[in-house]
C-alpha positions as CSV (number, residue, x, y, z in Angstrom):
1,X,155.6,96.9,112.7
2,X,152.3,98.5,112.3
3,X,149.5,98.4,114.6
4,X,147.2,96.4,112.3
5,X,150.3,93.7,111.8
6,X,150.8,93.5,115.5
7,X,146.8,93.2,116.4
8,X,147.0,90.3,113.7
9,X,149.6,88.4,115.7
10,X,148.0,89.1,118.6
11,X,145.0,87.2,117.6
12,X,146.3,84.6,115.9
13,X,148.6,84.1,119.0
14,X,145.6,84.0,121.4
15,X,144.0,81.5,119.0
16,X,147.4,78.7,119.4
17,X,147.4,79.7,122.9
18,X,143.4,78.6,123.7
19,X,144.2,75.7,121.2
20,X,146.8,74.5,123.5
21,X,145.0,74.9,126.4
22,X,142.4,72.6,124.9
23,X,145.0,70.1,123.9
24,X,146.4,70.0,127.1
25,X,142.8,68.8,129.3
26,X,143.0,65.2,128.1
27,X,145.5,62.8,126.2
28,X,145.7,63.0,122.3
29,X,145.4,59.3,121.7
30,X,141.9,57.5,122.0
31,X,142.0,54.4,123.9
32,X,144.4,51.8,125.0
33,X,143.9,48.3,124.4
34,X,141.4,46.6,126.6
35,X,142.5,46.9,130.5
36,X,144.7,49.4,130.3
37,X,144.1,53.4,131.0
38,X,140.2,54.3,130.0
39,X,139.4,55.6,126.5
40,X,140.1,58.9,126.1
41,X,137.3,60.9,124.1
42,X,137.8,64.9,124.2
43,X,134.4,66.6,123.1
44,X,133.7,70.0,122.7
45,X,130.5,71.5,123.4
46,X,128.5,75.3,123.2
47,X,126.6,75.8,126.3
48,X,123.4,74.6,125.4
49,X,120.4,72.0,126.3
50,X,121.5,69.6,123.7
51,X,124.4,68.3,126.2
52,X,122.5,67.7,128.7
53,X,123.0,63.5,128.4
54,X,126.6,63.9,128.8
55,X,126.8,66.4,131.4
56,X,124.2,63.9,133.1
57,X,126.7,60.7,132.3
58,X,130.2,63.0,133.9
59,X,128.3,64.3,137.1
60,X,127.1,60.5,137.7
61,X,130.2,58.7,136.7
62,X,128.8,57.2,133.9
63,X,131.3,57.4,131.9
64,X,134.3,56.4,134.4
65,X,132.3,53.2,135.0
66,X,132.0,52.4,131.2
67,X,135.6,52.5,130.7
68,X,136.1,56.0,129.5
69,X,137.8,59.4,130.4
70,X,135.7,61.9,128.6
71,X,136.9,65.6,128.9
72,X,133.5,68.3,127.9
73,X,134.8,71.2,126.9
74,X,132.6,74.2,127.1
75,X,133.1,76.9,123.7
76,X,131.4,80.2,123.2
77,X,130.8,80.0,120.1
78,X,130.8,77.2,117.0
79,X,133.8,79.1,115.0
80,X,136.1,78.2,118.2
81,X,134.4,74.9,118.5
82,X,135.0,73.9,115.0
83,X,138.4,75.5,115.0
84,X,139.5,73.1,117.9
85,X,138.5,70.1,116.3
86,X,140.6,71.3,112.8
87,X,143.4,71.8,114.9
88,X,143.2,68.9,117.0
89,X,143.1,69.7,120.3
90,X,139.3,67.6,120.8
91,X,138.1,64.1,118.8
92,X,134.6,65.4,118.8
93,X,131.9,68.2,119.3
94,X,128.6,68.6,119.7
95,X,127.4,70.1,116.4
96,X,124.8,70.0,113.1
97,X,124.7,69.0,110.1
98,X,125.5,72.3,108.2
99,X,128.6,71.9,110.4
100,X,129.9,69.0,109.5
101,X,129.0,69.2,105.8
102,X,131.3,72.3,106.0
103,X,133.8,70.8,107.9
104,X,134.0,67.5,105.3
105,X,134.0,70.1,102.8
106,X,136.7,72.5,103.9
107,X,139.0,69.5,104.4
108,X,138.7,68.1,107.4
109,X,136.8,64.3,107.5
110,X,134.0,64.4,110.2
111,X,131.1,61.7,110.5
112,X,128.4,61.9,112.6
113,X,128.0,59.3,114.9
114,X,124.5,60.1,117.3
115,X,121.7,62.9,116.8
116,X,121.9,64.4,120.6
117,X,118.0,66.6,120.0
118,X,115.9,66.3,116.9
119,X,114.9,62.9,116.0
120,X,111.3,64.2,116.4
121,X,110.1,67.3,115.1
122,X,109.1,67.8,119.4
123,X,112.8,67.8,120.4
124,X,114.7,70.8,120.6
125,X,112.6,74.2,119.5
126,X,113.2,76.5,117.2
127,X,111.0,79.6,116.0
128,X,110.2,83.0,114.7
129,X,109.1,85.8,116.9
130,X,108.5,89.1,116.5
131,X,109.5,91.9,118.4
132,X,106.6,93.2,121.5
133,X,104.9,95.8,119.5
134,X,104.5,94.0,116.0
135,X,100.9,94.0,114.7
136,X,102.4,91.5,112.5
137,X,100.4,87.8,113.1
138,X,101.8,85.1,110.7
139,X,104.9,84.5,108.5
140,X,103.4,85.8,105.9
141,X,103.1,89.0,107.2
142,X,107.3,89.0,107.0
143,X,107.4,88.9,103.5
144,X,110.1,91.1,102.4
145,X,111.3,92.1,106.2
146,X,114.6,91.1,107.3
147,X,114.8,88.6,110.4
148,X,117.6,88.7,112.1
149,X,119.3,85.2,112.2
150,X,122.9,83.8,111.4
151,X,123.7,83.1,108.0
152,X,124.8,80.2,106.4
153,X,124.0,78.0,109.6
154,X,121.3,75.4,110.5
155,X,119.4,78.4,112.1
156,X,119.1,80.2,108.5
157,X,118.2,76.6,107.1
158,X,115.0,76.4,109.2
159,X,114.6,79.8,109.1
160,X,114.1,79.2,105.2
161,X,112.1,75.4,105.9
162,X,109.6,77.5,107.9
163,X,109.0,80.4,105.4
164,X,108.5,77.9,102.8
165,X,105.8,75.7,104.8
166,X,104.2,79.6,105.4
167,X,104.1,80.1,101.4
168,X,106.4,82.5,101.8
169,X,108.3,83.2,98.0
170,X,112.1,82.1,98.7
171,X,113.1,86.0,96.8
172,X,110.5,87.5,100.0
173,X,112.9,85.8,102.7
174,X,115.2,88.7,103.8
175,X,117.8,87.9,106.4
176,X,120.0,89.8,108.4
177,X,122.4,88.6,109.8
178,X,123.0,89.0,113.8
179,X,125.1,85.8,114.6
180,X,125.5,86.2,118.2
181,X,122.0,85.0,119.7
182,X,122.3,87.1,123.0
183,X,122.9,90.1,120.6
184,X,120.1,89.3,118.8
185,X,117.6,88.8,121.3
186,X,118.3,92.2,122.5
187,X,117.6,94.0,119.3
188,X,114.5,92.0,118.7
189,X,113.2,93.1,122.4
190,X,114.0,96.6,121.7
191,X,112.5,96.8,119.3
192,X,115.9,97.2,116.4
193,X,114.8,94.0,114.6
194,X,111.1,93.6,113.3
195,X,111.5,89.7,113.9
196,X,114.2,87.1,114.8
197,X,115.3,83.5,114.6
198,X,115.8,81.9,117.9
199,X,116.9,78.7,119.9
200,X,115.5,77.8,123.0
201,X,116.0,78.9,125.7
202,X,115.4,82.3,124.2
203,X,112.8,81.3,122.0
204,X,110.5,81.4,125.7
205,X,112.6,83.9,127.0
206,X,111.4,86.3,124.2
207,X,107.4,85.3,124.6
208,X,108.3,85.7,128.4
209,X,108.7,89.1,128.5
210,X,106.4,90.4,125.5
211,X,107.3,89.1,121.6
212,X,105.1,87.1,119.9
213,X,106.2,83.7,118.4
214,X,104.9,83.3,114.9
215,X,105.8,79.8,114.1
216,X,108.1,76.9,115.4
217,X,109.5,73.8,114.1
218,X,107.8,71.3,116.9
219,X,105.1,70.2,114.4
220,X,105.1,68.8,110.9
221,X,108.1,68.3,109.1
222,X,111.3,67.6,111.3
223,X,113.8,70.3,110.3
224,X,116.3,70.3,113.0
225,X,118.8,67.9,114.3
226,X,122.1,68.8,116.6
227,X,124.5,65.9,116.0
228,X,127.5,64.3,117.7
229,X,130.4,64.2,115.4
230,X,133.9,63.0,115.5
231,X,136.8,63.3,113.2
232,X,137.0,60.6,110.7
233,X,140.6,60.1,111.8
234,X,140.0,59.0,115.7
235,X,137.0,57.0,114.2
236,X,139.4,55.1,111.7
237,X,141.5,54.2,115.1
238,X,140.2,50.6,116.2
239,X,140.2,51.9,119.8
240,X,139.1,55.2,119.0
241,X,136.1,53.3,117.2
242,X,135.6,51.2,120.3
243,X,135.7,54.2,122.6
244,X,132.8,55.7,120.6
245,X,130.5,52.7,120.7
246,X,131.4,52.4,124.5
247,X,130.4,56.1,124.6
248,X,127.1,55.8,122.6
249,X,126.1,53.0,125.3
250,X,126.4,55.4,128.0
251,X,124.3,58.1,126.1
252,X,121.9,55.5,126.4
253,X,122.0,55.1,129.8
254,X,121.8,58.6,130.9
255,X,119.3,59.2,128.5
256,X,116.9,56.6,129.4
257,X,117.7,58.6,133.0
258,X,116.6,61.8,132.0
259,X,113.0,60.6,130.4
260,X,112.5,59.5,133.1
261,X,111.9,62.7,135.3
262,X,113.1,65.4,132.7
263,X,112.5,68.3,135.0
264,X,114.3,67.4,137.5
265,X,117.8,67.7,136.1
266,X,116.6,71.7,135.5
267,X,119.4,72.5,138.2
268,X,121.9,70.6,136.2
269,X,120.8,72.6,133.0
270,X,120.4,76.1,134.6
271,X,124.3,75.5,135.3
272,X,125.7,74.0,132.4
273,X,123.5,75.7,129.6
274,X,123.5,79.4,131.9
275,X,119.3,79.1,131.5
276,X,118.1,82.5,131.9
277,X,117.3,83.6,135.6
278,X,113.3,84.3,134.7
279,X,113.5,80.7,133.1
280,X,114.9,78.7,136.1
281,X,111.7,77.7,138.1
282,X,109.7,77.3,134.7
283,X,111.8,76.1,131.7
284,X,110.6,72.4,130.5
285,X,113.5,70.0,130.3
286,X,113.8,68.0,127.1
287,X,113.2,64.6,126.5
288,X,115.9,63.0,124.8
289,X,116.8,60.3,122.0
290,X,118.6,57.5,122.4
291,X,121.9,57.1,120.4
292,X,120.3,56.9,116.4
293,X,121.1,58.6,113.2
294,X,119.6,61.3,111.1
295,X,117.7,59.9,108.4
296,X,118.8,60.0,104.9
297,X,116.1,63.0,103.9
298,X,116.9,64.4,106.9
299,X,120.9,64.9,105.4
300,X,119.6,65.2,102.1
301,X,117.5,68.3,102.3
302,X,120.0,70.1,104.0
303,X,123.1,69.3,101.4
304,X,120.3,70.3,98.6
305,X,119.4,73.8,100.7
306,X,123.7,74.1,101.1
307,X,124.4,73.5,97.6
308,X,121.0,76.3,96.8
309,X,123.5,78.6,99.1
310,X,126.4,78.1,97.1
311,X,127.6,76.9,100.3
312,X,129.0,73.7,99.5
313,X,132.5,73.1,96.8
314,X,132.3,69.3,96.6
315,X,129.7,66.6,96.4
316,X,129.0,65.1,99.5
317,X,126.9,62.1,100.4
318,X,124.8,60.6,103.7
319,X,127.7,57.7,103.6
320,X,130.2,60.7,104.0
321,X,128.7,62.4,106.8
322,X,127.6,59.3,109.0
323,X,128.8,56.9,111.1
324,X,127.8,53.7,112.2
325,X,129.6,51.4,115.0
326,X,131.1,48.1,113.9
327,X,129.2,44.8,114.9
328,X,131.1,43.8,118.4
């Protein structure tokens, strides 16, 4: 057997092997009928602000009292995310649309079911910087320079959205592609990339310590929605339907929790989301939405901007992708 056969194995065994691990942390099925064993809801997460209602609702009980055994697992990056919900092994995941368009498309039934950050155009920042020595001032100025972003993703999306608002020509928007964010903060703070794309918390991280932030998505049109969404299959169960209504309550509830003194669950976040150290003392906490769904432009403009990408092999529709509890 050749090296390059073996290191193939290798992988895809490690792959089955973190699957099952997964699989293991909670039962398979979604709910038992009404006073038996709580609902079961596996949901896997990146470690991010955008979770910060459901890490709120486990460290509180929330979800215990509501009826529900909810397992958050923690991924490193959306391709394991995304490959643990194909496979199985969790019901859910915090995600975006671009995700789940993909997902539907590739195969596997997904629906939306909440937006978690992004049902105003103030939730959940997004921007372009460029790197501490630039002389460059506006978007414009980027015409025809590669940002460093990932490609095909909701970050490209916005990455394009803004551009446009800027008058920037769509054939002068030059990407290249960096998907790790980490890896790409670096290169944009030394100086390797000319600009970048980039989430909170390294969107401040980066104005922090030097870069200048050209342009975010916090004003004017509302680009930019992370999304809860569950496999069409445990949302087709009665009791895995009932289990996500049940949950949606409790978003609610730790939601309304949160608004109500944002910074201080900054602890909470500085552990679950790793915040930067120089961010800690200073980062301001998110305000969050209660349990609602993106609106039908919203869906609309990004399946158009997929299907401009060549991104997208079937026709998919805002009844496909969404989700919406039944009456009780």
């Amino acid at each position: 057997m050749n090296r390059s056969v073996r290191t193939t194995l290798a992988i895809a065994l490690c792959l089955v092997l973190a699957l099952a691990m997964v699989a293991c942390t909670a039962p398979a099925t979604p709910a038992g009928p009404a006073g038996s064993t709580p609902a079961a809801i596996r949901i896997g997460t990146l470690p991010t602000e955008d979770s910060l209602p459901l890490w709120v609702a486990e460290r509180d009980g929330l979800f215990a009292k509501a009826g529900l055994n909810v397992t958050i697992t923690l991924f490193q990056s959306a391709q394991e995310r995304d490959a643990a919900l194909t496979a199985g092994a969790i019901d859910g995941e915090m995600g975006d649309l671009i995700a789940a368009a993909l997902l539907r498309d590739g195969g596997v039934p997904v629906k939306v079911a909440t937006v978690m950050l992004g049902a105003t155009a103030k939730e959940g920042r997004f921007g372009i910087a460029v790197e501490p020595s630039s002389t460059v001032t506006d978007l414009k100025g980027l015409a025809g320079v590669p940002v460093g972003t990932s490609t095909a993703t909701i970050q490209e999306y916005i990455l394009d959205k803004l551009m446009e608002s800027a008058g920037v020509p769509a054939a002068d928007v030059k990407v290249e592609p960096t998907p790790k964010v980490p890896v790409r903060f670096e290169l944009l703070m030394s100086g390797k990339l000319a600009a970048a794309a980039l989430p909170e918390p390294f969107l401040s991280l980066a104005a922090l310590q030097g870069a200048k932030i050209l342009a975010d998505d916090t004003t004017g049109e509302n680009i930019s929605q992370t999304v809860m969404l569950f496999a069409q299959k445990y949302l087709d169960d009665p009791a895995g339907s009932a289990a996500v209504a049940k949950l949606l309550s409790v978003w609610d509830e730790a939601v309304a929790t949160i608004n109500a003194d944002p910074n201080s669950f900054r602890a909470l976040l500085v552990d679950k989301a790793r915040l930067p150290q120089p961010l800690a003392d200073t980062y301001a906490v998110n305000t969050y939405p209660t349990a609602q769904l993106p609106t039908q432009d919203e869906v609309s403009s990004i399946l158009t901007w997929m299907k401009s990408k060549s991104l997208l092999k079937t026709d998919i529709t805002y009844a496909d992708l969404t989700w919406t509890a039944p009456a009780q």
